[in-house]
C-alpha positions as CSV (number, residue, x, y, z in Angstrom):
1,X,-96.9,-21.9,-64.6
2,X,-99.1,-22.5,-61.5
3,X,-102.1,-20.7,-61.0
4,X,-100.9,-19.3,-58.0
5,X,-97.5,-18.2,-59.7
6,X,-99.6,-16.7,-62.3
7,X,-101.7,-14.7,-59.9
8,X,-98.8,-13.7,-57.8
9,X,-96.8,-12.9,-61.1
10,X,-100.2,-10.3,-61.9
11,X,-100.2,-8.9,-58.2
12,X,-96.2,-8.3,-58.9
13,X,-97.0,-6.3,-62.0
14,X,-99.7,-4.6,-61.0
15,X,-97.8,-3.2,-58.2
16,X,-94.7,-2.5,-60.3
17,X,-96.9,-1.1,-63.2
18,X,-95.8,2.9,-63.9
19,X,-99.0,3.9,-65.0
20,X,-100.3,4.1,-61.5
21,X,-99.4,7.6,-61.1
22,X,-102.5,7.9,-58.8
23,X,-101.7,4.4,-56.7
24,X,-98.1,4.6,-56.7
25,X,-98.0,7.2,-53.9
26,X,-101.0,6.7,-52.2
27,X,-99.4,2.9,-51.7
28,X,-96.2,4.5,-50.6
29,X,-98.3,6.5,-47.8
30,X,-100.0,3.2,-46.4
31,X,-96.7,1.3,-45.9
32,X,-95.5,4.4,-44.1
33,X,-98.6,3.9,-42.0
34,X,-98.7,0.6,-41.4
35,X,-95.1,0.7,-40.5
36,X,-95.8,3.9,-38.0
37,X,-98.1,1.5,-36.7
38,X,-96.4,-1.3,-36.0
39,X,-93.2,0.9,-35.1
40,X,-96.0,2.3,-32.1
41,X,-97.0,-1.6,-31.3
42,X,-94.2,-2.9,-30.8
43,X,-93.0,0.2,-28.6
44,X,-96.1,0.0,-26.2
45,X,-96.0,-4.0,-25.5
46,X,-91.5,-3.6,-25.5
47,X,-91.9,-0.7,-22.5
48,X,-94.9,-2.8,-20.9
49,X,-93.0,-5.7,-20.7
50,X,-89.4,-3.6,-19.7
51,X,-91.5,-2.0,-16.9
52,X,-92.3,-5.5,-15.3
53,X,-88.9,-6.9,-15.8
54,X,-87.5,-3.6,-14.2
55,X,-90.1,-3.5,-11.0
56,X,-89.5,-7.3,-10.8
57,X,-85.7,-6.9,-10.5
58,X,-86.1,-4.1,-7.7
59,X,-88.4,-5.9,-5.5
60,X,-86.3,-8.8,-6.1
61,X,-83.0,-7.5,-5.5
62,X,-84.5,-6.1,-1.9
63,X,-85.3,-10.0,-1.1
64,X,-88.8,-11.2,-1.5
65,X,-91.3,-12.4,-3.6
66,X,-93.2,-13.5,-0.8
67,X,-93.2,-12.2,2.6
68,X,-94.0,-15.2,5.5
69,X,-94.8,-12.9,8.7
70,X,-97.0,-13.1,12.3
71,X,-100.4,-12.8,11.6
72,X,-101.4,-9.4,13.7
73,X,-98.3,-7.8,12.5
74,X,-98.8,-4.1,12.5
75,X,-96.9,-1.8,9.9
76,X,-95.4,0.3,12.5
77,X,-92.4,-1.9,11.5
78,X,-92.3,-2.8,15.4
79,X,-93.2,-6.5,14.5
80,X,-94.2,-9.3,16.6
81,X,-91.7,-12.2,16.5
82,X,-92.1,-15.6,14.8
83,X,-89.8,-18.3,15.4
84,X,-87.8,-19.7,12.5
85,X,-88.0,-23.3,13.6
86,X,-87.7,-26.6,11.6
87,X,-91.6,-26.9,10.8
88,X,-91.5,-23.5,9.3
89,X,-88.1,-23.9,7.1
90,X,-89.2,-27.4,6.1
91,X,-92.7,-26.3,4.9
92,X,-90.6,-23.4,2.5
93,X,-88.3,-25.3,1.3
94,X,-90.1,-28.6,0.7
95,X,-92.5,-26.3,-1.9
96,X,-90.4,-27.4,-5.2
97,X,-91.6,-23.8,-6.0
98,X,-89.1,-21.8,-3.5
99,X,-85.7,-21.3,-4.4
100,X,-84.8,-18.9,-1.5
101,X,-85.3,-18.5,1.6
102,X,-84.2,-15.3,3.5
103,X,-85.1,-14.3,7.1
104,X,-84.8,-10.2,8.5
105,X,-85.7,-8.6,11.2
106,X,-86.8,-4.7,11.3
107,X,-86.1,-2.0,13.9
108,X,-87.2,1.7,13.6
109,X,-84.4,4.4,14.7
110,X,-82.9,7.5,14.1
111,X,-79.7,8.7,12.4
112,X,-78.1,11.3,13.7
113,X,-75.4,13.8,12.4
114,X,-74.0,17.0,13.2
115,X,-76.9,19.2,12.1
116,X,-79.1,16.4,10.5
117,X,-81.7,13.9,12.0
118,X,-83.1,11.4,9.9
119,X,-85.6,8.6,10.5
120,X,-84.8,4.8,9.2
121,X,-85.5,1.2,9.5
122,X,-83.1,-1.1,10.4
123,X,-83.2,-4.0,7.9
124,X,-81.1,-6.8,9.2
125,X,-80.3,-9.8,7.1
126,X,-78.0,-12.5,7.4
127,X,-75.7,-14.6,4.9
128,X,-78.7,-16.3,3.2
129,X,-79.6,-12.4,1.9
130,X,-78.7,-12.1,-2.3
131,X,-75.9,-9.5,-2.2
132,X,-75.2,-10.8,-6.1
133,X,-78.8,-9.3,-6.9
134,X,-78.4,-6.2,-4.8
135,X,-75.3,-5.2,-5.8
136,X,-77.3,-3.9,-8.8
137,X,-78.5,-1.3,-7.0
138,X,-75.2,-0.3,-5.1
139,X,-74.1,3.5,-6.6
140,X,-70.9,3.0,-4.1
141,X,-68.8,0.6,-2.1
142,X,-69.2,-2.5,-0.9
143,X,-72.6,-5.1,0.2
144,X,-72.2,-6.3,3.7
145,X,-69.7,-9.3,4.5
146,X,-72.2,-11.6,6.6
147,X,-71.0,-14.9,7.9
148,X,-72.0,-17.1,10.9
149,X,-69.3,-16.0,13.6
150,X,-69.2,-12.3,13.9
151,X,-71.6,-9.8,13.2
152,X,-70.5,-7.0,10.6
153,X,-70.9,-3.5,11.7
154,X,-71.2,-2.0,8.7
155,X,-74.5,-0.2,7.6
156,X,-75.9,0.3,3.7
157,X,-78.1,3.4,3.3
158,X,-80.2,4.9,0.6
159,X,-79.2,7.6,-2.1
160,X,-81.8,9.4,-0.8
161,X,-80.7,9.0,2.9
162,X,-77.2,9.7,2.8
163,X,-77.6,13.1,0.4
164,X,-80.0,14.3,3.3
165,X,-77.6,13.2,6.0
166,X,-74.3,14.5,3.9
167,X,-72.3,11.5,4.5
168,X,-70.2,9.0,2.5
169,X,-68.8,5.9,2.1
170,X,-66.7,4.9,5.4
171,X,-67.7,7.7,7.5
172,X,-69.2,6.6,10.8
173,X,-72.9,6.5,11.2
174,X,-74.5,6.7,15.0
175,X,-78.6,5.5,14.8
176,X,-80.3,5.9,18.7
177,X,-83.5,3.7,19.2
178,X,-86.1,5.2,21.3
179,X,-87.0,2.2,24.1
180,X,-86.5,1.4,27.4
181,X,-83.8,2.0,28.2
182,X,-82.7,4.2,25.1
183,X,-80.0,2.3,23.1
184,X,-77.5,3.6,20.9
185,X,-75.3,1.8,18.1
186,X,-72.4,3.3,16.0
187,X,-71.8,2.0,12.1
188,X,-69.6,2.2,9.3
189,X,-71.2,3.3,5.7
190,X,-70.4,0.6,3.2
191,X,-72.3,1.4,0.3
192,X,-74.9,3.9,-0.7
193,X,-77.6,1.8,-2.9
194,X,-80.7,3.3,-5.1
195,X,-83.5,1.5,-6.4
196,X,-85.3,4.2,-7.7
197,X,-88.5,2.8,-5.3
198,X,-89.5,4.9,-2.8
199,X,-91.2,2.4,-0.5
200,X,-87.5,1.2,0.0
201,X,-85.2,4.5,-0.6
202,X,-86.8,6.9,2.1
203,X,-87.5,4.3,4.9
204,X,-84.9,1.1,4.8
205,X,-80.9,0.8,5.6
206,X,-79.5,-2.1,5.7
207,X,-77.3,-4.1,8.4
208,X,-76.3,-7.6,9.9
209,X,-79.3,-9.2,11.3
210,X,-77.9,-9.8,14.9
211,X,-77.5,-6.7,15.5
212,X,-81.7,-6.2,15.4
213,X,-82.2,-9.3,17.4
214,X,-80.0,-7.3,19.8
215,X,-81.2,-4.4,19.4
216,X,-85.3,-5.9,20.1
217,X,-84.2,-8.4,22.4
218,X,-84.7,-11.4,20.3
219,X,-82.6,-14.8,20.7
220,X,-81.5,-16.2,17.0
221,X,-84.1,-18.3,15.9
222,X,-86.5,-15.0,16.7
223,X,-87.2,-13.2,13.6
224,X,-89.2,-10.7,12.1
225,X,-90.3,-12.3,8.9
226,X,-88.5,-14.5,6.2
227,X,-88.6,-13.2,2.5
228,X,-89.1,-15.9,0.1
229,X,-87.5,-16.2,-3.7
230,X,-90.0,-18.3,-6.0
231,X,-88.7,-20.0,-9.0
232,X,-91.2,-18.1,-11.3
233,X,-92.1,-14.5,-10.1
234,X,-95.8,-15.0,-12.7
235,X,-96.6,-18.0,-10.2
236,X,-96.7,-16.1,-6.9
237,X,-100.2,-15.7,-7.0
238,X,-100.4,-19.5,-6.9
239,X,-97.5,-20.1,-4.3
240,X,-98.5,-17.6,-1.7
241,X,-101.8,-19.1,-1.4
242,X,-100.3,-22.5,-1.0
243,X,-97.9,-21.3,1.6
244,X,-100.8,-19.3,3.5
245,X,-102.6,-22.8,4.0
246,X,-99.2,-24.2,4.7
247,X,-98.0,-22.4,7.5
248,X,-98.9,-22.2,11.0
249,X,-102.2,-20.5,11.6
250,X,-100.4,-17.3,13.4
251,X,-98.5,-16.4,10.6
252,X,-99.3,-15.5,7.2
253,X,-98.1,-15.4,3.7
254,X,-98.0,-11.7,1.4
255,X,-97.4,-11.7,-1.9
256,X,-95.3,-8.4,-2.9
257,X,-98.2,-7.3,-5.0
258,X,-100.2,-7.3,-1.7
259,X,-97.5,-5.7,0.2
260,X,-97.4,-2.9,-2.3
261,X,-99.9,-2.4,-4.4
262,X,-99.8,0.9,-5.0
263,X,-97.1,0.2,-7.7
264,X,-98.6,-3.2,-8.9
265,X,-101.8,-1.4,-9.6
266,X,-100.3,1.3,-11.5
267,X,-98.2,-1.3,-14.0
268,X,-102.2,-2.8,-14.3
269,X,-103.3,0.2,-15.3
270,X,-100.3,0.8,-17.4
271,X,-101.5,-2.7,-19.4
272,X,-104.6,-1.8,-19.8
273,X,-103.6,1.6,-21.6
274,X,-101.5,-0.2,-24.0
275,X,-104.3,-2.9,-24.8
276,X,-106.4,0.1,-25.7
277,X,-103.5,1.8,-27.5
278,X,-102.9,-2.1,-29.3
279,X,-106.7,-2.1,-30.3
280,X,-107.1,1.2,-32.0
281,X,-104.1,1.2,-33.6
282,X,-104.5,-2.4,-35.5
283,X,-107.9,-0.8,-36.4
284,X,-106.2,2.4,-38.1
285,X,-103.9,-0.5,-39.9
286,X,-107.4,-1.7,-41.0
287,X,-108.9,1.3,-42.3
288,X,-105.8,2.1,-44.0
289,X,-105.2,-1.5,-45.8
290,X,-109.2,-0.7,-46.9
291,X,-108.5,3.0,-48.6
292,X,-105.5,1.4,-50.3
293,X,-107.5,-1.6,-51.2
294,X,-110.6,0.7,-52.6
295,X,-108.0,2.9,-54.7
296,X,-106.2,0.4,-56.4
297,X,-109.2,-1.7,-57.2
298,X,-110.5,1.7,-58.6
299,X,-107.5,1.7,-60.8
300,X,-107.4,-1.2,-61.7
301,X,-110.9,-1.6,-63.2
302,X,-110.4,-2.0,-66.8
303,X,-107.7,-4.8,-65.8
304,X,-110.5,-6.8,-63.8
305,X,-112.8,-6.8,-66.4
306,X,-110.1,-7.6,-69.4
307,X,-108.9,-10.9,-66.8
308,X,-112.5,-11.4,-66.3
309,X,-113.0,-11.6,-70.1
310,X,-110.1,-13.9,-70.5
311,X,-112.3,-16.5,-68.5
312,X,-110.5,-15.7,-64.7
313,X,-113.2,-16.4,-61.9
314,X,-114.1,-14.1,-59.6
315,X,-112.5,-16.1,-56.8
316,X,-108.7,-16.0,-58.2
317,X,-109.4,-12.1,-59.1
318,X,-109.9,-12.1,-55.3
319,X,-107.0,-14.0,-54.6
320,X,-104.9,-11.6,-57.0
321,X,-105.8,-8.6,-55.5
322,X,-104.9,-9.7,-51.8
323,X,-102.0,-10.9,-52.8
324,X,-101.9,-7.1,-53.4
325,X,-102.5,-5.7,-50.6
326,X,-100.9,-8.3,-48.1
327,X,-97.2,-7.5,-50.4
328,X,-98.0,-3.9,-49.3
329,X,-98.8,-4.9,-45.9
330,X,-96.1,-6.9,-45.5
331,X,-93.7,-4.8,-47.0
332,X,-94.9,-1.7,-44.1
333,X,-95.0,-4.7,-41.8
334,X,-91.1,-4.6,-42.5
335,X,-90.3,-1.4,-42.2
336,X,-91.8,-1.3,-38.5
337,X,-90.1,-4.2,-37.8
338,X,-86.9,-2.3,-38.9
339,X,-88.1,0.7,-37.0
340,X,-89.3,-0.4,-33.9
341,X,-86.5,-2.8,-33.0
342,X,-83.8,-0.9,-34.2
343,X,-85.2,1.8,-31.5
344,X,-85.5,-0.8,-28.6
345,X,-82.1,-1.7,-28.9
346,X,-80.7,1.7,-29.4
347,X,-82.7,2.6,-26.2
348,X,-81.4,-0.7,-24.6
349,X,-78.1,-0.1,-25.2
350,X,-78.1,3.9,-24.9
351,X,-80.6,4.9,-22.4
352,X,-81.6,7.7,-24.9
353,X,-84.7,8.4,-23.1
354,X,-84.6,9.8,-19.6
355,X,-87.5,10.2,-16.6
356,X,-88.1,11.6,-13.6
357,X,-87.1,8.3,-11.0
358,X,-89.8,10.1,-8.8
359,X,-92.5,9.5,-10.9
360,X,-92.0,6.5,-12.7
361,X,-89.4,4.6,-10.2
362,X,-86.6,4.6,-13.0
363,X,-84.3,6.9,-14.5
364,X,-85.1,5.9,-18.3
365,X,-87.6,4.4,-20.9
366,X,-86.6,0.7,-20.2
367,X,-87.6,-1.5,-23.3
368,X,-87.4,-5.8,-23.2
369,X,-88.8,-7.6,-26.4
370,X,-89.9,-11.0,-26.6
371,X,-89.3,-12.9,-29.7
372,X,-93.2,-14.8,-29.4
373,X,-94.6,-11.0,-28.6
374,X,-92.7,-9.6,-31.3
375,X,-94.3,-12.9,-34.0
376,X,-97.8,-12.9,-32.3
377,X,-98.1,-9.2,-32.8
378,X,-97.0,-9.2,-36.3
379,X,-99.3,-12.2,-37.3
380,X,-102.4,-10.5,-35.6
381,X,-102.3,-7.2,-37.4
382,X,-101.4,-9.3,-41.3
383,X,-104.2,-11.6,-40.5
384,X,-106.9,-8.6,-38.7
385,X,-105.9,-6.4,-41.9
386,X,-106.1,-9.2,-44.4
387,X,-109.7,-10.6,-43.1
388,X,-111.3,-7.4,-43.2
389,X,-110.6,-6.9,-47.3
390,X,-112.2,-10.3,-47.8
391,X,-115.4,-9.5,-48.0
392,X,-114.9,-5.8,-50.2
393,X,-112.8,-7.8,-52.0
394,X,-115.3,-10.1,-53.1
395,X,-118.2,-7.6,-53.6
396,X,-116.5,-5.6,-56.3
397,X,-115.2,-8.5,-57.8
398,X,-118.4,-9.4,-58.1
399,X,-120.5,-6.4,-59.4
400,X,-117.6,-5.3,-62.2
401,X,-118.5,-6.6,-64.9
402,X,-116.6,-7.2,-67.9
403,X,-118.3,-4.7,-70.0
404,X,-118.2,-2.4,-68.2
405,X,-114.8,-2.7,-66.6
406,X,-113.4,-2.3,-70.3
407,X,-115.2,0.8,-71.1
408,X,-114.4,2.2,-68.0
409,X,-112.0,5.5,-68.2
């Protein structure tokens, strides 16, 4: 037999052994621990990470990553013009980067009903705008039916908007725009969408773009912005800034996070909760793996000093009793696993867990887990646990002695 079969074989019996009426449930209560801890873990960094998938898809679905705009554009939504010329398109798409390109055009009005009044913004986009991705957000009907030789005259409100306004799919919509001279244009509801963003649900409907280029004036190539689509929403950062110094020096380029971040600040703060939340609970892992360790050393005294006797070295007594302590790690390291991802998929699949969409832009607890995340955070807390018994480890190894060990009661 090996010497490390030998010393695993003692850290087997030694857990098994049915004289540790003390140990035996003071080891069950540190699995449960470690594997409430873990079970914790692996919920905070699975809701971190379904938060950003979730905010992702919702700014994406409403078109943009990047926003490419005039430079003194005020947020009135009353926008200066840019042209959308060959220079412009063949900077954006030449950036191996951009995947989309989307151009829109704003126009604040006002919808009117019977007895209901309702401020909007008149979203226009044309064929180039991902109905695939925002038909996620559609509650009812149909997206818009955009193509290059007639404009569709169909409108998309919010939730939000249409519940105020008491109006449903196909009923006629009349929005008035306050200019000179006045002008008035009458709609058909197509679909009634909610992205559980308020930035979007209160203010924006959507309709063909022609019909705001009208509406301000505009010839075709005059729009109000283009929306751009990266490849890699964690590289916007990067391929704003290269766009920015891209571009002509009257426009410029906004990275959503810029554009709102209001809601980007509060997933930041969000992270740095859940570090904190990461780094305490790993510690109570830690001071839990220790008061196990301590008790069943305690236990175990008479043993240590009868292997000592036998001629084992200090180093491979050790090296038994972490094998020790990482089989009970391990084996609450399990559990957790069991735990924990058996309740992101339930959630996944279930939506178990409401909120309040006001508060926390969607209806439930959204969970993602990533297969790395899930293997880094495991191998952090077994190797942060098992370090910090090295050194205890050692010491009382080292000042039992085998007299004494064997007289010990």
């Amino acid at each position: 037999m090996s010497q490390f079969s030998f010393h695993w074989q003692l850290a087997r019996r030694i857990l098994r052994e049915k004289g540790n009426r003390f140990a035996k449930p003071i080891i069950r209560l540190s699995v449960f621990g470690v594997a409430l801890g873990v079970v914790i873990m692996l919920i905070a960094i699975g809701i971190t990470a379904g938060y950003k998938q979730v905010i992702e898809d919702k700014v994406v679905s409403m078109g943009q990553h990047i926003r490419i705009s005039h430079y003194d554009r005020n947020y009135s939504f009353e926008q200066i013009p840019i042209t959308l010329n060959d220079t412009l398109l063949g900077i954006l798409n030449g950036n191996p980067e951009v995947v989309e390109v989307q151009p829109y055009a704003t126009k604040v009005g006002i919808i009117k009903t019977a007895d209901q009044v309702e401020g909007i913004v008149l979203k226009g986009v044309d064929k180039s705008f991902d109905g695939k991705q925002f038909s996620h957000n559609l509650l009812e009907g149909d997206t818009l039916h955009l193509n290059d030789t007639t404009a569709d005259n169909h409108i998309i409100l919010s939730k939000r908007l249409a519940d105020k306004l008491q109006i449903k799919v196909g009923d006629k919509v009349r929005t008035y725009f306050v200019q000179d001279p006045p002008r008035q244009r009458s709609f058909t509801l197509s679909g009634i969408y909610e992205t559980g963003l308020p930035e979007y649900d209160t203010k924006f409907a959507l309709v063909d773009l022609r019909h705001v280029q009208k509406l301000n004036d505009w010839d075709s190539q005059q729009v109000s912005g283009v929306e751009v689509l990266t490849r890699d929403y964690h590289n916007i950062d990067e391929v704003g800034e290269q766009l920015h110094h891209q571009i002509d020096i009257n426009l410029k380029a906004e990275t959503v996070k810029q554009i709102y971040p209001e809601i980007f600040d509060w997933i930041a703060l969000f992270d740095t909760n859940v570090s904190v939340l990461l780094m305490i609970t790993t510690c109570v892992c830690m001071i839990t793996m220790m008061s196990i360790f301590f008790i069943i050393v305690l236990e175990q005294t008479r043993l240590i000093g009868i292997i000592k006797t036998l001629g084992m070295k200090t180093k491979h007594v050790v090296q038994t009793f972490l094998m020790v302590a990482g089989r009970t790690l391990f084996k609450g390291m399990l559990v957790g696993d069991a735990i924990g991802l058996g309740f992101g998929w339930l959630q996944q699949k279930t939506h178990l867990i409401k909120l309040d969409p006001d508060t926390y832009y969607v209806n439930f607890v959204p969970i993602k887990f990533n297969l790395g995340e899930v293997l880094l955070l495991n191998a952090g807390v077994f190797i942060a646990c098992m370090l910090v018994l090295v050194i205890p480890a050692w010491i009382i190894s080292k000042k039992i002695s085998p007299v004494s060990a064997v007289r010990f009661e």
